[in-house]
N, C-alpha and C positions, 0 to 999 in steps of 0.2 A: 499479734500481727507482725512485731518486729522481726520475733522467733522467724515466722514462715518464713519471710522477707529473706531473711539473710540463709537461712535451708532450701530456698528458690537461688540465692545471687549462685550459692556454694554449687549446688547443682550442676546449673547452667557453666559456670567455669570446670567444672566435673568434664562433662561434656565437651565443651568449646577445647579444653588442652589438645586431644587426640584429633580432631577434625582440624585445629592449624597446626599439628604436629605433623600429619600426614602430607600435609602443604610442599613438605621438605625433603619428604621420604622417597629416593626413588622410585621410581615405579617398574623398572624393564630389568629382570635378572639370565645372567647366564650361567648355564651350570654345563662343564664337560670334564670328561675321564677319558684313558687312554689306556690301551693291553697293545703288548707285543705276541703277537701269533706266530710261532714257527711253520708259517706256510707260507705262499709263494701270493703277490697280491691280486694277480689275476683270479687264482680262488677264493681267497677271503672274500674280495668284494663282489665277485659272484652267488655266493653265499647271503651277502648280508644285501643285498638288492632288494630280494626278492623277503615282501613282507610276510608270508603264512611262516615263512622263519623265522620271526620273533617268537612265533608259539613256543620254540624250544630252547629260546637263550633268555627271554625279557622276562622280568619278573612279575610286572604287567600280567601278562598273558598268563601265567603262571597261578595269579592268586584267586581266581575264581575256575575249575575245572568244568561248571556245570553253565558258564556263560554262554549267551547265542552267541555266533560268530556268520558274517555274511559278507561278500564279496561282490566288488565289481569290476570289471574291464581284467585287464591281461598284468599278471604280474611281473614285477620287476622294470613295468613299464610307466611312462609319464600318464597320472590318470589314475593309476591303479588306487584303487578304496577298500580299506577292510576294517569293518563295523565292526562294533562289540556294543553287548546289551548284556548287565549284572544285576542281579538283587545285592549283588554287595556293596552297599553304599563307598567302598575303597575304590572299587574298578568303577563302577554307575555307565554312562553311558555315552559312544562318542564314535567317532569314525579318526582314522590316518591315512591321508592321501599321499600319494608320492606325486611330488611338484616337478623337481628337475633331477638328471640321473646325469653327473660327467664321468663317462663309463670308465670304470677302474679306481676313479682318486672318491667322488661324493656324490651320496645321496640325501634328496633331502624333503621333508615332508611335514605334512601342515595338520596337525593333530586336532581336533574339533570333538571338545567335553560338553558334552550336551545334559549329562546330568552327574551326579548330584550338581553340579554351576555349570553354568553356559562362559565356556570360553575358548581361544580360538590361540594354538602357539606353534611356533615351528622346532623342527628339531631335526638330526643330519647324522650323519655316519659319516666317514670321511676313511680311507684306507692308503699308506701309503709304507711304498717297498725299503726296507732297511737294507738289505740281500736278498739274493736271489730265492730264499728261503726263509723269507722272516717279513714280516708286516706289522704296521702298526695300526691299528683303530681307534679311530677317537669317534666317541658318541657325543654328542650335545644337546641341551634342551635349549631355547630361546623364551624366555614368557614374559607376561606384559601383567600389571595388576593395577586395577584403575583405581582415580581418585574415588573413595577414604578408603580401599580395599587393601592399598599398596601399606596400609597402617602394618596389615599383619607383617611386611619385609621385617619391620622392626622386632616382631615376636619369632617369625621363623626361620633358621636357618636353611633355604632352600639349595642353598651349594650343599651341605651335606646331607640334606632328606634325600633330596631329588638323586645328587651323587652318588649316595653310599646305593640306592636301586642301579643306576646304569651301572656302579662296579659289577655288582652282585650280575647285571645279564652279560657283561663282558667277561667275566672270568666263565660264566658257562658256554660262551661262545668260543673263547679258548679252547676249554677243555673239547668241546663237540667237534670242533677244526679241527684240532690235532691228533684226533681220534682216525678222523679221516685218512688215506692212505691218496694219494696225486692222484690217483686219476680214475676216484669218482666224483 
């Protein structure tokens, strides 16, 4: 009986460490990157407004080819929703709203992951002129992980998960900019 006893106490302190560790563990992370565009910032941020445009630069959109994808209201507008629905449990299920648009410098928009986990974060573009022919972009994510969730902070690196993805659709958005010629 002692045995169980003290394989019960050990257990439970097993357990109890990570549930008051998490106690301490932030909870709210932000992750952003930044590319220089040699284009003019009236186009970049034209560009990256308008959301069926991530199809071609986010990697996101990228890793499932056979996803639904559904729409609603006017793009590049306050409002504007674009769903996505994956059997790949990487992408799973969720909508991005664009919330507030200050035309030319940010956008920004409120991402809602409905499966594989139910959660709710925001994230933003922001575009702003170096010269009359160069731009810079910064992407961001905002997210929030609640108590004992926030334990993973401590397992995950989410400035370089989450990061090394925004580089990965910023440098194809580069490339796809620059490709471009002014005045389409």
């Amino acid at each position: 009986m002692k045995i169980i006893k003290k394989v019960l106490i050990i257990l439970a302190v097993i357990i109890a460490i990570p549930i008051v560790v998490a106690l301490f563990v932030k909870k709210e992370f932000h992750v952003e990157r930044q590319i220089s565009i040699n284009k003019p910032n009236e186009l970049v941020f034209d560009f990256v407004k308008h959301l069926k445009n991530q199809d071609l630069f986010s990697k996101w959109n990228t890793m499932d080819p056979n996803m639904e994808k559904s729409y609603k209201g006017v793009d590049a507008t306050v409002g504007f929703t674009a769903s996505w629905d994956s059997e790949n449990p990487d992408v799973g299920k969720g909508e991005q709203e664009i919330l507030k648009i200050d035309e030319g410098k940010r956008i920004e928009f409120e991402l809602r992951f409905l499966e594989p986990m139910k959660t709710k974060n925001k994230a933003y573009m922001t575009t702003s002129s170096i010269s009359e022919q160069a731009t810079i972009v910064k992407w961001g994510f905002d997210g929030k992980m609640n108590y004992p969730m926030n334990l993973m902070m401590v397992l995950i690196d989410f400035d370089e998960m989450l990061g090394s993805d925004l580089q990965i659709g910023l440098d194809k958005l580069k490339t796809i900019l620059e490709m471009q010629t002014n005045d389409q």
